[in-house]
N, C-alpha and C positions, 0 to 999 in steps of 0.2 A: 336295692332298698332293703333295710335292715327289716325283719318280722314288726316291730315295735312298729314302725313307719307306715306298715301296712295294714294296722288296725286299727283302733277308735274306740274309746269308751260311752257305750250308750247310754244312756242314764233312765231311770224310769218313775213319771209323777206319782204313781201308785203305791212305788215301794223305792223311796229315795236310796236306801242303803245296796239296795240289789244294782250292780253296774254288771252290764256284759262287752266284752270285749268284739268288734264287727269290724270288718270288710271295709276301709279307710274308704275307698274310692266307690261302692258302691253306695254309702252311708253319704257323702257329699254327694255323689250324683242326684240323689232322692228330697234331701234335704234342701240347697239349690233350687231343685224345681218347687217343691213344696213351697217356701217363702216366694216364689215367680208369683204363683199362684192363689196363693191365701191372703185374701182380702187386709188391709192394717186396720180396721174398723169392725165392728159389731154389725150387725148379728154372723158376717162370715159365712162360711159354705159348710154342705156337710160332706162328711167323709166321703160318700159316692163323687160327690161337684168334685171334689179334688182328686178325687181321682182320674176322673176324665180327664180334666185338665191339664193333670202332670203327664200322662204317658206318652203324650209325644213328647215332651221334654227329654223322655231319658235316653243316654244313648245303649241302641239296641245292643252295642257290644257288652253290655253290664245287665239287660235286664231284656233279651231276647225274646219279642212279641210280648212283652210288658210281663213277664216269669217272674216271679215274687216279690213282684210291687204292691201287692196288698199288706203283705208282712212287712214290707219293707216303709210303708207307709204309714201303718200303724205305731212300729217301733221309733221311727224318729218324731213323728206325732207327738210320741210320751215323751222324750225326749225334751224335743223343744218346748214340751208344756214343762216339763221339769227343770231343765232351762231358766224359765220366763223371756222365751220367746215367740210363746204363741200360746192362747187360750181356747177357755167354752165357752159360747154363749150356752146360757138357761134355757134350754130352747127343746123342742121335742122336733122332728129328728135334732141329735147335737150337730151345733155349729160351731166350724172354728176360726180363728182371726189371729194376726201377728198382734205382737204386743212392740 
């Protein structure tokens, strides 16, 4: 597998012009679960619910005893919200939902 093949460009709703280059397979592994997991309707879950959620999902050869699935979760969070594939609800704690 070529380097190119084995990375992925992140994107982020915060700062649309900032792209970082990540880890092809660990970025689909998280993501995949992520969309498992995230409700397609409003008001959606909040970061904590999804997280619980997702971590059995991942396989532990990519995120061993669930090892930077917070960051990893986060990142494609902004991602797919930058995307428009997944939103906020207005909500205190935030909540999020597939679009």
């Amino acid at each position: 597998m070529k380097d190119d093949d084995a990375r992925i460009e992140m994107l982020n709703i915060n700062s649309l012009h900032h792209v970082v280059r990540v880890d092809r397979a660990k970025y689909e592994a998280m993501r995949d679960a992520m969309l498992a997991v995230v409700p397609a309707s409003p008001p959606g879950l909040t970061a904590a619910e999804i997280k619980t959620k997702l971590l059995p999902l991942l396989p532990d050869a990519l995120f061993p005893g669930g090892a930077k699935a917070g960051w990893w979760q986060k990142g494609v969070q902004l991602d797919l919200e930058a995307r428009g594939q997944m939103a906020r609800a207005a909500t205190r704690p935030l909540r999020f939902y597939r679009l």
